[in-house]
N, C-alpha and C positions, 0 to 999 in steps of 0.2 A: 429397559429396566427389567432385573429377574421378577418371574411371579414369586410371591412372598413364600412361597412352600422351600422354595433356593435360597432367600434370604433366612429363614427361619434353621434351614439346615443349614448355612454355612455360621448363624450364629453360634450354633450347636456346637461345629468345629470346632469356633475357640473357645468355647469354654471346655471342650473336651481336652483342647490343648492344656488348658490347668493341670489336668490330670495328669498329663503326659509331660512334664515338667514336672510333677510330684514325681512322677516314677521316674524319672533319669535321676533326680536329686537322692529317691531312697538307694538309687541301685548305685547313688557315688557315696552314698551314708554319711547323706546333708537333709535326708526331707523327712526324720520323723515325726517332726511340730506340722509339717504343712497338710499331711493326710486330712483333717478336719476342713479345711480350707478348700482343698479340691474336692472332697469327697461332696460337699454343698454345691462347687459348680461343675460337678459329674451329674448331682442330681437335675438340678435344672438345663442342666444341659438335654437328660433323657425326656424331661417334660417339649423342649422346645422340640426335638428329634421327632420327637409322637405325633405334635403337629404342624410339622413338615410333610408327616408319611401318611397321616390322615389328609389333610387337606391336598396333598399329590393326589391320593389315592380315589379323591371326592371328583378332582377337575379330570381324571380320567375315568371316573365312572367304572375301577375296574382296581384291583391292590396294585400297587404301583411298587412291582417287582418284573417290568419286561424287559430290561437292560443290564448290564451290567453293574452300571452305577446304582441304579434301583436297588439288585438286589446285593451290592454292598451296602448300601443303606439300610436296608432289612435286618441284615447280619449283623451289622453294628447295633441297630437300635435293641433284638434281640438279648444280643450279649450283654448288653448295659443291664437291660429290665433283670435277666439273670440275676447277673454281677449284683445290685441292688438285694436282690431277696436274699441269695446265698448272706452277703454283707449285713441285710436286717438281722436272719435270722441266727447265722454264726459268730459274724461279728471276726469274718475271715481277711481281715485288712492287707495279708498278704498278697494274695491274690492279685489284688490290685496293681500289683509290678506287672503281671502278663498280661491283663486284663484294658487296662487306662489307654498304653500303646496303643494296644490289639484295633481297639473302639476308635481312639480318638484318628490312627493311619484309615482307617476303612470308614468314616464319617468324611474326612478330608477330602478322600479319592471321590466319593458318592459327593460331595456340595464341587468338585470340578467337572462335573460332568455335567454343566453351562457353559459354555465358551467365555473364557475371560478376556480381558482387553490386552490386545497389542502392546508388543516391547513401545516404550517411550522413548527412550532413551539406549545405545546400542552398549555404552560403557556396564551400564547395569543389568544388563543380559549378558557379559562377559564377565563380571564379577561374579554375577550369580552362577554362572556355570563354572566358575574356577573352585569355589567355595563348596561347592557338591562334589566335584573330584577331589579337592584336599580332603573332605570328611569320609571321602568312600576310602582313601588310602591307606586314612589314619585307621576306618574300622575296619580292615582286611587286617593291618599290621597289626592290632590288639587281638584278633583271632589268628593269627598264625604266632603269635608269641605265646599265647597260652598252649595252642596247641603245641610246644614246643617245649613251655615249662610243664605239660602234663607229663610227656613223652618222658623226660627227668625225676618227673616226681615218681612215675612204675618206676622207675628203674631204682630207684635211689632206694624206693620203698620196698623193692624184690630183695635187694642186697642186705639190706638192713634186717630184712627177716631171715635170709639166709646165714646171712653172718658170717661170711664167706667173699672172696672178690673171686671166686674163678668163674672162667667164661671166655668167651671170643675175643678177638683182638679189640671189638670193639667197645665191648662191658669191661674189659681191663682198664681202657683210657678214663671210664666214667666210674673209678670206684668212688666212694662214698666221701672219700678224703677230700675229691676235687667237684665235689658239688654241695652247694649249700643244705640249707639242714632243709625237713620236709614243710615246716611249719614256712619259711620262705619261700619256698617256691607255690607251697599253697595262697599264700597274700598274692605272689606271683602272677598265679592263673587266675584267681578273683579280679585282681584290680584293673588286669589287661583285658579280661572279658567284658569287665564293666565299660570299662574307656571303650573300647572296640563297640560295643552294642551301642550305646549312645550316639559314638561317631556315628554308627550306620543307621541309627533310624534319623536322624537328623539328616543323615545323606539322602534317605528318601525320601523325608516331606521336602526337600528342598528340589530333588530331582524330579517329583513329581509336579511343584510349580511349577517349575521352569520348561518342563515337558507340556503342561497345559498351556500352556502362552504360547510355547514354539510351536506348539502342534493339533492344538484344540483339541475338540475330545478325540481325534484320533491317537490321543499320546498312549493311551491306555494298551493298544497293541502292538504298541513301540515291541519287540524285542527285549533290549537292553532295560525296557523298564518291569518286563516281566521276569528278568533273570534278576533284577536287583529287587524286586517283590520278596523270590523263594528266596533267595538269599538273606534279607530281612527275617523271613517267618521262620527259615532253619535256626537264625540268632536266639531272634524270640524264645523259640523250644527250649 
């Protein structure tokens, strides 16, 4: 059985997950009722976090920051307390979309760094690993569409101030006639940005499970799970 300081922080987890379900809903602009809702179990989430990281910090007689997973937990709890004051005192609920992820992906990663239990069953270790490639797919394909509707939107938008179609063989094909207006392809690169960011942090708490099961805490210097980390945090940005 975990000592309570693992139970206490994987509690933390999910309610940090609240959080991180308000911000995928506001970034699909479905979650402006539920900020109230998670922002409650953001807070208590930072209380449980405190004494996870106190009571680590007590059973090793020393801050309980000498690991990796440690001091993901640190950095989480940090940003939360943050997040919190800035939130008391501004009253900056924006935020909350970089912020909610940020905490609740780096609480996740720091409560798997216990060895969890063994695949049960070999079907749901294959499901679960199909279901993390279809979301990595999907959020590559939402960030290569945007960046594609951006690449359209300069252009479309150079022309249009120019007022003018001359140019290269290739600015000829794309005069302004044969691309949609700017205000489309701006909803364009919003909504595929969104779709894509979503798909991809959902591809990595799920890849990150699946990598803790397959591989105990050695998943963490998995490669493929450190590329699909920066790859997360460059979204995030």
């Amino acid at each position: 059985m975990p000592e309570m300081s693992t139970v206490w922080l994987r509690l933390a987890a999910v309610l940090y997950g609240a959080g991180l379900l308000q911000a995928i809903l506001t970034i699909l602009r479905r979650g402006t009722r539920t900020f109230p809702f998670a922002l409650g179990a953001f807070q208590v989430a930072v209380v449980l976090h405190a004494v996870a990281f106190v009571e680590r910090s007590v059973t090793l007689r020393h801050l309980a920051a000498n690991n990796f997973f440690e001091t993901a937990s640190l950095a989480a709890l940090i940003f939360a307390v943050v997040y919190l004051f800035i939130e008391w005192r501004y009253h900056f609920a924006s935020l909350s979309i970089f912020v909610f992820p940020l905490v609740s992906l780096l609480t996740l990663t720091a409560a798997m760094g216990t060895p969890l239990a063994s695949w049960t069953d070999p079907r749901v270790r294959g499901a679960w690993l199909i279901t993390h490639i279809l979301l990595v797919l999907v959020g590559f394909a939402g960030l290569l569409l945007s960046a594609a509707a951006a690449l359209f939107y300069l252009l479309q938008e150079r022309r249009l101030k120019r007022k003018h179609s001359a140019g290269g063989d290739f600015l000829n094909l794309v005069t302004p006639e044969r691309l949609p207006p700017l205000e489309t392809l701006d909803s364009l690169i919003t909504r595929s940005m969104s779709v894509g960011f979503v798909a991809m942090t959902l591809a990595v708490v799920a890849g990150s499970g699946w990598a803790s099961i397959e591989y105990g805490v050695r998943w963490v210097s998995e490669a493929k799970i450190i590329v699909s980390f920066i790859t997360w945090g460059f979204y995030l940005l």
